[in-house]
C-alpha positions as CSV (number, residue, x, y, z in Angstrom):
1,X,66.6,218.8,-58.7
2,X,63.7,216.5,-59.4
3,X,61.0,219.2,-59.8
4,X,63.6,221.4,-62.0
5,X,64.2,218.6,-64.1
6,X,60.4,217.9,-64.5
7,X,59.9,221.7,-65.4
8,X,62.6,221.5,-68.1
9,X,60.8,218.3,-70.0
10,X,57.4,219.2,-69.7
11,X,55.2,221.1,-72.9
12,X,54.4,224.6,-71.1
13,X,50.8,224.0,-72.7
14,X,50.7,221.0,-69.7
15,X,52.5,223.1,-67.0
16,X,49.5,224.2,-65.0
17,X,47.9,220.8,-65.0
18,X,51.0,218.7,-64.2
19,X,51.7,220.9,-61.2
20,X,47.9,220.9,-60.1
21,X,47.9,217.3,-60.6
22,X,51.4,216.7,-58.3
23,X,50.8,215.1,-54.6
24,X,51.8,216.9,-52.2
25,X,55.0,216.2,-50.8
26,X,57.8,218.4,-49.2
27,X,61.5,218.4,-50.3
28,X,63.2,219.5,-46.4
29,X,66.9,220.4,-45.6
30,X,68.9,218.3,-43.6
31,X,68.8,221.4,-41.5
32,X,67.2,224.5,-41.9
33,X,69.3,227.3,-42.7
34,X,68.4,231.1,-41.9
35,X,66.0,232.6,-43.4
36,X,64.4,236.0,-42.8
37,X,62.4,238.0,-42.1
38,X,59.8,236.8,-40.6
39,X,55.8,237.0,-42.4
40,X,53.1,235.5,-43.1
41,X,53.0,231.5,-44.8
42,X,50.5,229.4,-46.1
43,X,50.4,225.6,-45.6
44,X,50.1,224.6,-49.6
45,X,48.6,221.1,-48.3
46,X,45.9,223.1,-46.3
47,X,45.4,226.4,-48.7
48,X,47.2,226.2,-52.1
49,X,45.6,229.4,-53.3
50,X,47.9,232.3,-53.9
51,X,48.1,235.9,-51.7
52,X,46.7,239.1,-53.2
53,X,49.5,240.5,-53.5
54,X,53.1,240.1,-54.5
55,X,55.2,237.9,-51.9
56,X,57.9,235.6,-52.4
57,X,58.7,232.2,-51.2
58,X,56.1,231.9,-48.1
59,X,54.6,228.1,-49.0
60,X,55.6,225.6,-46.6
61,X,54.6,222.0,-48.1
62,X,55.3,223.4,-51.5
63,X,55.3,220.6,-54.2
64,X,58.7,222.2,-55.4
65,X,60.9,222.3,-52.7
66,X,58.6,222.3,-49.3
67,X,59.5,224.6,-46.9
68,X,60.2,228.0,-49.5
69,X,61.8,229.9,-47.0
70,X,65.3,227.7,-46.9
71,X,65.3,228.9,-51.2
72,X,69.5,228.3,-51.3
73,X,69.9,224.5,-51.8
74,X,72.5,222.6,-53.7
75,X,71.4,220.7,-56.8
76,X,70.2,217.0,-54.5
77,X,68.5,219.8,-52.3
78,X,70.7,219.9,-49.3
79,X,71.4,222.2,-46.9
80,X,74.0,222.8,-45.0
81,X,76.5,220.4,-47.3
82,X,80.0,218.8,-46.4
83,X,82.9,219.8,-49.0
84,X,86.6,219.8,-49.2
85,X,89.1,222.7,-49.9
86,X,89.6,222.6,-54.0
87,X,85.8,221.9,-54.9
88,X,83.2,223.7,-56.3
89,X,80.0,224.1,-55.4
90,X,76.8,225.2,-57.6
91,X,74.6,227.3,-55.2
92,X,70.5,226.9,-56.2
93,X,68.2,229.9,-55.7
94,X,64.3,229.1,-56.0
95,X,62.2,231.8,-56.8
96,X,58.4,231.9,-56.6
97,X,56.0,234.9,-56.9
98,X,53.1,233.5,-54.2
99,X,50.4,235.8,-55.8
100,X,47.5,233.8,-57.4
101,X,47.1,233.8,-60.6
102,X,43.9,235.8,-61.2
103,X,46.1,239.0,-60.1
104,X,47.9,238.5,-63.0
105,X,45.4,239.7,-65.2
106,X,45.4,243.5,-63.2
107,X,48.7,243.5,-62.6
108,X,48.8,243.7,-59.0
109,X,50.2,240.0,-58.6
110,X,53.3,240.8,-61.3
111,X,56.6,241.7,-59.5
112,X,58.2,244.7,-60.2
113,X,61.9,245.7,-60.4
114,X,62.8,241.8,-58.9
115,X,66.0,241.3,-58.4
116,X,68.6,238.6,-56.6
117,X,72.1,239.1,-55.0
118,X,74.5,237.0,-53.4
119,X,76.7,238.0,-50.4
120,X,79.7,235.8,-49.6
121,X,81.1,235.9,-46.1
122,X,84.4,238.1,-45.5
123,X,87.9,236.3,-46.7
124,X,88.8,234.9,-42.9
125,X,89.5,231.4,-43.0
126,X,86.7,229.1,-41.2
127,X,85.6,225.0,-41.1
128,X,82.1,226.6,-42.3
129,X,81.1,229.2,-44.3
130,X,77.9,230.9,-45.2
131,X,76.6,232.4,-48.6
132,X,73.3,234.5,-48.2
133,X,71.1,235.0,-50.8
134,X,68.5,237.8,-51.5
135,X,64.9,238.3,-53.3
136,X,64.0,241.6,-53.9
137,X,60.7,243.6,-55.9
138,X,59.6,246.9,-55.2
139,X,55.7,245.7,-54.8
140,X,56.4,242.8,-52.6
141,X,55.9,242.6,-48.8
142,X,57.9,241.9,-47.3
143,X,59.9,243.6,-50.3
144,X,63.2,241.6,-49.6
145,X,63.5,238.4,-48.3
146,X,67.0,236.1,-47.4
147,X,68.2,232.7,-47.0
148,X,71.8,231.3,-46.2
149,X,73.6,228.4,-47.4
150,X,75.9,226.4,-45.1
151,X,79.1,224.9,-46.1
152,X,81.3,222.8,-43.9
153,X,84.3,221.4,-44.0
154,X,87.3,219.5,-42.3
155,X,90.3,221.8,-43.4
156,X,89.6,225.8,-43.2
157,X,88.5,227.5,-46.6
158,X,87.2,230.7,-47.9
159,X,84.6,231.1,-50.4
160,X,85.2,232.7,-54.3
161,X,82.5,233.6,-56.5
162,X,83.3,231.6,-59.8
163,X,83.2,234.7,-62.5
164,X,80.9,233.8,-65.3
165,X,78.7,230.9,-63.8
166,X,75.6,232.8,-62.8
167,X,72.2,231.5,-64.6
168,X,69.0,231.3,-64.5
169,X,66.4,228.7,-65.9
170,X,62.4,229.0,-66.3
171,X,59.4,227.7,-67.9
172,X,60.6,230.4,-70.8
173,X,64.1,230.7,-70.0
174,X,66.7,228.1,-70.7
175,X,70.1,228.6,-68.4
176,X,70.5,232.2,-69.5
177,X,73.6,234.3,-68.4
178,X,73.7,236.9,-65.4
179,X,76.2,239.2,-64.9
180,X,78.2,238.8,-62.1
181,X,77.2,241.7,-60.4
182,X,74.8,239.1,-59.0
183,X,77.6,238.8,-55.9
184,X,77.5,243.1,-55.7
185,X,74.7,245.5,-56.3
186,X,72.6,242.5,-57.7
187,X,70.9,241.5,-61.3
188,X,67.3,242.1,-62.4
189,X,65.5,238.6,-63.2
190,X,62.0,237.4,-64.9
191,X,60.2,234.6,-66.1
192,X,60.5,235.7,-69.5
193,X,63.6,238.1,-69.8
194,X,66.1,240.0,-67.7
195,X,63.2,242.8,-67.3
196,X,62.7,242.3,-63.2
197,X,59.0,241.1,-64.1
198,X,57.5,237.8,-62.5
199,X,53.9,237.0,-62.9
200,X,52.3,234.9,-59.7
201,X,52.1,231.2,-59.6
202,X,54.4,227.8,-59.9
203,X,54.7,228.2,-63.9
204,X,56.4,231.3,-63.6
205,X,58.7,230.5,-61.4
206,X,62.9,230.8,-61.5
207,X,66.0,228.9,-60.7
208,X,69.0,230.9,-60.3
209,X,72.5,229.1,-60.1
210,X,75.8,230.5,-59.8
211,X,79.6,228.7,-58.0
212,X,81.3,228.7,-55.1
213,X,84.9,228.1,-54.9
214,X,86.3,226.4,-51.5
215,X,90.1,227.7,-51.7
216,X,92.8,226.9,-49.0
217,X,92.2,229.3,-45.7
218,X,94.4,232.5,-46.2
219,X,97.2,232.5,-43.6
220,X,96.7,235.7,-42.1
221,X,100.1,238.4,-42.8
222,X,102.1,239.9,-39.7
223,X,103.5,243.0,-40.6
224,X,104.0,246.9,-39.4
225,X,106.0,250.0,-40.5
226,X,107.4,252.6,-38.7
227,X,107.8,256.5,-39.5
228,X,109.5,259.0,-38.3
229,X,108.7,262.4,-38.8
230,X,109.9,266.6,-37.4
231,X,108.1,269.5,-37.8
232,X,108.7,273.3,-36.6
233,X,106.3,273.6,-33.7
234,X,102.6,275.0,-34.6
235,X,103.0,274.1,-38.5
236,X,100.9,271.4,-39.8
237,X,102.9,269.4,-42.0
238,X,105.5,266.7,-40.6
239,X,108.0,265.8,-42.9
240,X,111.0,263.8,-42.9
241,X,113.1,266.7,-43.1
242,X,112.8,270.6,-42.4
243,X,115.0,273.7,-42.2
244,X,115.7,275.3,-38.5
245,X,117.4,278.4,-36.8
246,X,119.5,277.9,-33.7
247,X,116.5,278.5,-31.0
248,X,113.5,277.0,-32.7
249,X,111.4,275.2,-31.3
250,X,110.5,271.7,-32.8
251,X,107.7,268.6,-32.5
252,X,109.2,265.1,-33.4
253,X,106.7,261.7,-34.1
254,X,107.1,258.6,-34.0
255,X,104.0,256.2,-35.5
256,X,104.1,252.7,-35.3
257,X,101.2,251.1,-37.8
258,X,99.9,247.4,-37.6
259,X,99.8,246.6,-41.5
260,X,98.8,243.4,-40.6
261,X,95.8,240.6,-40.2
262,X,97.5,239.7,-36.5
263,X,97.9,241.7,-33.2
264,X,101.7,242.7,-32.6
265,X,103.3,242.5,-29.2
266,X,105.8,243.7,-26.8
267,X,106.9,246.4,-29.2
268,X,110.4,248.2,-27.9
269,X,111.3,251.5,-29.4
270,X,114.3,253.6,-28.7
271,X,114.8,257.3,-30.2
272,X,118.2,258.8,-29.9
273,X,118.6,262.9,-29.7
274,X,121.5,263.9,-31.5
275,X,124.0,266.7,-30.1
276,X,122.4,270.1,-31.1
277,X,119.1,269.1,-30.2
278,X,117.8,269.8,-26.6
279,X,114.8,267.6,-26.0
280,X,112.2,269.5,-23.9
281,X,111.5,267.8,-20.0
282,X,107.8,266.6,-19.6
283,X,106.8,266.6,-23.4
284,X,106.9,263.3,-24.4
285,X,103.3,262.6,-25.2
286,X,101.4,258.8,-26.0
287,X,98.2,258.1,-28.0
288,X,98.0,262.2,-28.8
289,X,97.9,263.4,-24.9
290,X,98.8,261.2,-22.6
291,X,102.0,262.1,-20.9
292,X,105.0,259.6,-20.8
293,X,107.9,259.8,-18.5
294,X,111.2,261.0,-19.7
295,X,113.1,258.3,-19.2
296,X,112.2,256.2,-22.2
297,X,115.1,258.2,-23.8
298,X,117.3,256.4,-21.7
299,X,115.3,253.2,-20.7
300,X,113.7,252.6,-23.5
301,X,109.7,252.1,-23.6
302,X,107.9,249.2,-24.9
303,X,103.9,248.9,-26.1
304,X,102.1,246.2,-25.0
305,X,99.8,245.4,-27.9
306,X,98.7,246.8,-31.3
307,X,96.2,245.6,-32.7
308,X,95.3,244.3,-36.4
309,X,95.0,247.9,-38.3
310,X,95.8,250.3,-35.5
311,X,99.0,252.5,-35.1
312,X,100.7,253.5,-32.0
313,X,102.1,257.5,-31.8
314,X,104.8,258.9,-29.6
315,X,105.4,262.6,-29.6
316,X,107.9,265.0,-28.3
317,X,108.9,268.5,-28.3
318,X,113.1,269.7,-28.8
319,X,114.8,272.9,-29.3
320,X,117.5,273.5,-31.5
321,X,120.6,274.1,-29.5
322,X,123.5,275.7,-31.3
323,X,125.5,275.9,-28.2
324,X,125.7,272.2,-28.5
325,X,127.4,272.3,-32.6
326,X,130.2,270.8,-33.4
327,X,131.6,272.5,-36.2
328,X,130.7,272.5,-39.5
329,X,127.6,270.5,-39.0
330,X,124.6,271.5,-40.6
331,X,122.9,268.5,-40.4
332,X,121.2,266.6,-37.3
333,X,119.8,263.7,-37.6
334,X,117.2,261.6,-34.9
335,X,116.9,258.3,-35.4
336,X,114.2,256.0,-33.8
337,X,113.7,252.1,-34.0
338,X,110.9,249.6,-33.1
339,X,111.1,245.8,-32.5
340,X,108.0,243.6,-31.7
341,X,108.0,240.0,-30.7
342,X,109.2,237.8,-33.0
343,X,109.4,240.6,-35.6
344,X,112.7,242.2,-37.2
345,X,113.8,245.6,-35.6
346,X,112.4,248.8,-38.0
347,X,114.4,252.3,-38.0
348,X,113.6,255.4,-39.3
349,X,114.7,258.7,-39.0
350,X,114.5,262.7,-39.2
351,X,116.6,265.0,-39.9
352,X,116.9,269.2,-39.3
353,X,119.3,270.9,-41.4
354,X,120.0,275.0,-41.4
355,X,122.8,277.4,-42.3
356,X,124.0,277.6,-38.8
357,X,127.2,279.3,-40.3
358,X,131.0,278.4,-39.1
359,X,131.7,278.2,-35.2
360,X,135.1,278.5,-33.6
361,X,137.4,275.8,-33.7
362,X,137.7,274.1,-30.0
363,X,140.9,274.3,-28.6
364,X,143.0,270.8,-28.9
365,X,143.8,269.1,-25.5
366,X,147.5,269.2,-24.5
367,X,148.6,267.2,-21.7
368,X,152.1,266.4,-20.3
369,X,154.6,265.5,-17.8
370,X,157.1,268.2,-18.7
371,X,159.7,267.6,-15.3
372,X,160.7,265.2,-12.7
373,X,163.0,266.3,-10.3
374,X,164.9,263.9,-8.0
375,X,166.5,265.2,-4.9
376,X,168.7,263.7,-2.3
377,X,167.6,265.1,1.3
378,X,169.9,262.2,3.1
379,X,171.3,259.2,3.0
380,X,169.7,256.9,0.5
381,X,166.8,259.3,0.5
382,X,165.2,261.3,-2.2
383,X,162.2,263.6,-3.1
384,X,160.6,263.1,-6.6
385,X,158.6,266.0,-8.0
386,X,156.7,266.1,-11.0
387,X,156.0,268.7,-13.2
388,X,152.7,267.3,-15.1
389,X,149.9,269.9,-16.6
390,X,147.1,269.4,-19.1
391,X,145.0,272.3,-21.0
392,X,141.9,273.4,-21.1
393,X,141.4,273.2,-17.6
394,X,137.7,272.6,-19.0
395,X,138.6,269.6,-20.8
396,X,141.6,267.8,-19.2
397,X,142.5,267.0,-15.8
398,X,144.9,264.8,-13.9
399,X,143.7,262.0,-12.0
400,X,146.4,260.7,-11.1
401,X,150.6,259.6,-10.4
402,X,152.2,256.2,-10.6
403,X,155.5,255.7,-9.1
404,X,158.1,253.1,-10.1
405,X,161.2,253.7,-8.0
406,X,163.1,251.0,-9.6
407,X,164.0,248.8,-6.6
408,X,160.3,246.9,-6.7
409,X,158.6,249.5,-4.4
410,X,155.6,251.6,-5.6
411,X,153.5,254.2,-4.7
412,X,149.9,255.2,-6.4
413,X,148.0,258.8,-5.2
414,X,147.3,262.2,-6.5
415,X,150.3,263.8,-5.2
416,X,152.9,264.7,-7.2
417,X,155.8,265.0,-4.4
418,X,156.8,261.9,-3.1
419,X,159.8,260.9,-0.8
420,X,161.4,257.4,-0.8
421,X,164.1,255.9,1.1
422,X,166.3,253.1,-0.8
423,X,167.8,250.3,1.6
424,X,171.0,249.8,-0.2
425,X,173.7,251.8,-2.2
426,X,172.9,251.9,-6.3
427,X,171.6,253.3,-9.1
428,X,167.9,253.2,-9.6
429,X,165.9,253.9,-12.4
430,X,162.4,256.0,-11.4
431,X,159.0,255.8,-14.0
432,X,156.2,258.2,-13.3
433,X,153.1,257.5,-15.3
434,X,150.3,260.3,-15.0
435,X,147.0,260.0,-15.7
436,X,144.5,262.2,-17.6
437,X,141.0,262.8,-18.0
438,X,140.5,264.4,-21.8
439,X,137.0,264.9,-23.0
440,X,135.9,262.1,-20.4
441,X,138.4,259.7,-22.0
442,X,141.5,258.2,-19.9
443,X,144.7,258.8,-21.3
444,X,148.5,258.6,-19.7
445,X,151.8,260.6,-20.2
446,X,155.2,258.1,-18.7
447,X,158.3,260.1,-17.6
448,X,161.0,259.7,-15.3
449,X,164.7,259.8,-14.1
450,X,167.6,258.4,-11.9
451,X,169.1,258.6,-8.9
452,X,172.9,257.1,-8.0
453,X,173.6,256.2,-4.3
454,X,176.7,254.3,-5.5
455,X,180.3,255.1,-2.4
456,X,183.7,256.1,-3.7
457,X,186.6,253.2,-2.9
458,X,188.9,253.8,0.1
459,X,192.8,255.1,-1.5
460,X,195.6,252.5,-1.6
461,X,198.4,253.1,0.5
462,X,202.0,254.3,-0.9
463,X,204.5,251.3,-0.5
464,X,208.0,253.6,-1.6
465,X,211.2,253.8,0.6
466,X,209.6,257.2,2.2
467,X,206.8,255.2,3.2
468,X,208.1,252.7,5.0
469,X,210.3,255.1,6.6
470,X,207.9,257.2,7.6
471,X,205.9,254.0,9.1
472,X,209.0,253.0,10.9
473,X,210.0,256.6,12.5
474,X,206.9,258.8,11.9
475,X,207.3,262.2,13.1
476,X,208.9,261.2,17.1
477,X,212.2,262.6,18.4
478,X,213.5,259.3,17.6
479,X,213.1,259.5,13.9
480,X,214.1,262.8,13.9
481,X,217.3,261.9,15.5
482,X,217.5,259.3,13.2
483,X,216.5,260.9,10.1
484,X,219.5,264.1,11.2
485,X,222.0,261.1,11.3
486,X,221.1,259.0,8.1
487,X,221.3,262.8,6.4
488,X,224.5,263.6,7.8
489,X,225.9,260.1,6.8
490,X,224.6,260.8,3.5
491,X,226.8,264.3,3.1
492,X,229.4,262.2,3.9
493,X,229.2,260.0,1.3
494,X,228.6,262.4,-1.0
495,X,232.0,264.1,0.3
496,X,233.7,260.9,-0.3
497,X,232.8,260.6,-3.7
498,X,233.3,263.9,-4.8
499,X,236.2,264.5,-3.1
């Protein structure tokens, strides 16, 4: 800066008639920044006597930098500036005490407890940023005043504070150090120390500098958790996990928290209730108490939108159920998941444990097909009959017969007497197959038998000497006649050869 420069070579003895002897020019902004609040100004071309009392920066046409209101410049006194992501920027900070001079002398034109701060805009990325920069004294109306600084650029940035590079120059200071709680609670200044006092007029006035950083726009983070948490009903803690007798009553939650810089949609979440735990019709409760149908256990229910920091609660109420134990299980645990858009599915879960002692074993399921009877009731005819059973009547039942009878003929129902007629002579082969329900599951039992419809063959006929006598004479009175003769021929041969 041209005046800054000027006030850094020129003898202090020659300060007030340099600036006295200075034409009157005015050092503008490309465009004015904010600045605030607004008071009262004097035209230094029409008036260049001081107030009576403290005020800062309220010339316009000031020999230094014109317009004192727009105090935040860069060091070629422009502002708002063009920069790129990677550079650094030194910020300038001009301040005047506009009392005149003679009020130095009774004090009334010295600044008291002055100080200067520097806000930088939140870490969102943005083509333009602005840093804001305060004047404070405890005597001085108005007794703070602000100006911003505009930085632009093609590629979003955020702004850092450069730790360290906070300064300030005067007539009696040359670049000395401030803290860098200039960019928090702020840092007393002077014109001759760090003691927060500034006498009125152009001689006494400061430059403060400090950095700016343009870094690469922070990609904003997606993210959420999920918890899921069981309490006894009426208590106030939820936990994770918690101890229950067989009838208590119980709260479950679900919370869904948006950890991230970005909204989250269409979230889905499921919860599954666990045998032993009765859930409670008409409980379910959104966003603290705003009923929610039941069937989200079933159908699932999804949230629309949660936004940037917010969370999302479900709540229900359950009962522990001992009629619904199996045995030996002292454990039951719920689990619920989420999954939003484009996100990975989350689970979590919860988990009631108790000494719920042992309970009887359950009966095993016994099914069979123990018989089949096949009758014959006539020719080629036969009634099956099946002797099937299954046990608990509770637990297993028969759905069904299928019948095979071995000569490419069928039959399907629930009856287990059947009759069937066979259209040829022979031995058949006959499957059953019976069907179970068991605990809901389908199982099958096969059994069977045989039946023989095989004839006897006719007898062959005798072909001895009787035979063919007996064709030729049979039983008339002429084979009787000739069977007497051929007997008593016979005696007579036997008489022969005996005799």
């Amino acid at each position: 800066m041209e005046v800054l420069n000027y006030f850094s070579h020129l003898p202090k003895r020659m300060m007030t008639i340099a600036i006295a002897a200075i034409s009157v020019f005015a050092v503008s902004a490309a465009v004015m920044a904010g600045y605030g609040p607004d008071r009262v100004v004097k035209d230094y071309n029409l008036d260049p006597t001081g107030f009576d009392h403290v005020v800062f920066d309220s010339f316009i046409n000031s020999p230094t930098i014109g317009d004192e209101r727009d105090f935040l410049r860069d060091y070629d006194d422009n502002d708002p500036i063009d920069a790129n992501v990677g550079d650094t920027v030194r910020v300038y900070m001009y301040v005047h005490n506009n009392a005149d001079p003679q009020y130095n002398t009774t004090g009334e034109g010295v600044a008291e407890n002055l100080k200067v701060r520097v806000v930088l805009p939140a870490a969102n990325a943005a083509n333009s940023q602005d840093v804001t920069g305060y004047i404070s004294a405890s005597n001085a109306v108005p007794q703070e005043i602000y100006d911003t600084f505009t930085i632009n650029s093609s590629d979003q940035f955020t702004l850092e504070y450069v730790p360290g590079s906070a300064r300030i120059k005067t007539n009696f200071m040359d670049n000395v150090a401030l803290s860098d709680d200039i960019v928090a609670g702020g840092v007393l200044i002077g014109d001759d120390g760090l003691d927060g006092q500034m006498k009125g007029c152009f001689q006494y006035g400061a430059w403060v500098s400090f950095e700016v950083k343009l870094d690469k726009g922070h990609e904003p983070q997606t993210d959420y958790n999920l918890k899921k948490e069981v309490r006894i009903k009426g208590s106030d803690n939820w936990s994770d996990n918690v101890t229950a007798d067989p009838g208590d009553e119980l709260e479950y939650r679900i919370v869904i928290n948006n950890t991230g810089e970005t909204d989250i949609y269409g979230v889905d979440v499921t919860d599954n209730i666990p045998k032993g735990i009765s859930f409670v019709p008409g409980s379910t409760r959104i966003y603290g108490n705003v009923a929610y149908p039941d069937t989200w256990f079933t159908q699932g229910l999804t949230v629309t939108k949660i936004s940037a920091g917010e969370s999302y609660t479900i709540t229900y109420e359950a009962v522990v159920d001992q009629a619904k134990f199996e045995c030996d299980v002292h454990s039951l645990t719920n689990v619920a998941s989420a999954t939003p858009d484009d996100l990975d599915k989350l689970q979590d879960d919860a988990t009631v444990t108790g000494d719920w002692g042992e309970c009887e074993q359950p009966e095993t399921p016994v099914y069979e097909c123990s018989a089949v009877d096949i009758l014959k009731t006539g020719e080629r005819k036969i009634k099956v009959t099946v002797d099937a059973s299954g046990s608990p009547a509770d637990r297993v039942s028969i759905t069904g017969y299928s019948y095979n009878f071995g000569d490419s003929s069928t039959f399907e129902g629930i009856e287990n007497v059947v009759e069937h007629t066979y259209n040829k002579d022979g031995k058949y082969n006959i499957d059953v197959t019976v069907s179970f329900d068991v605990d809901g599951h389908v199982k099958s039992v096969d059994c069977g038998g045989s039946v023989n419809f095989e004839s006897l063959p006719p007898e062959l006929p005798n072909t001895g000497p009787a035979s063919y006598i007996a064709v030729l004479f049979g039983t008339s009175t002429l084979g009787i006649a000739l069977k007497g003769w051929i007997k008593s021929r016979r005696g007579l041969r036997d008489t022969l050869i005996t005799g």
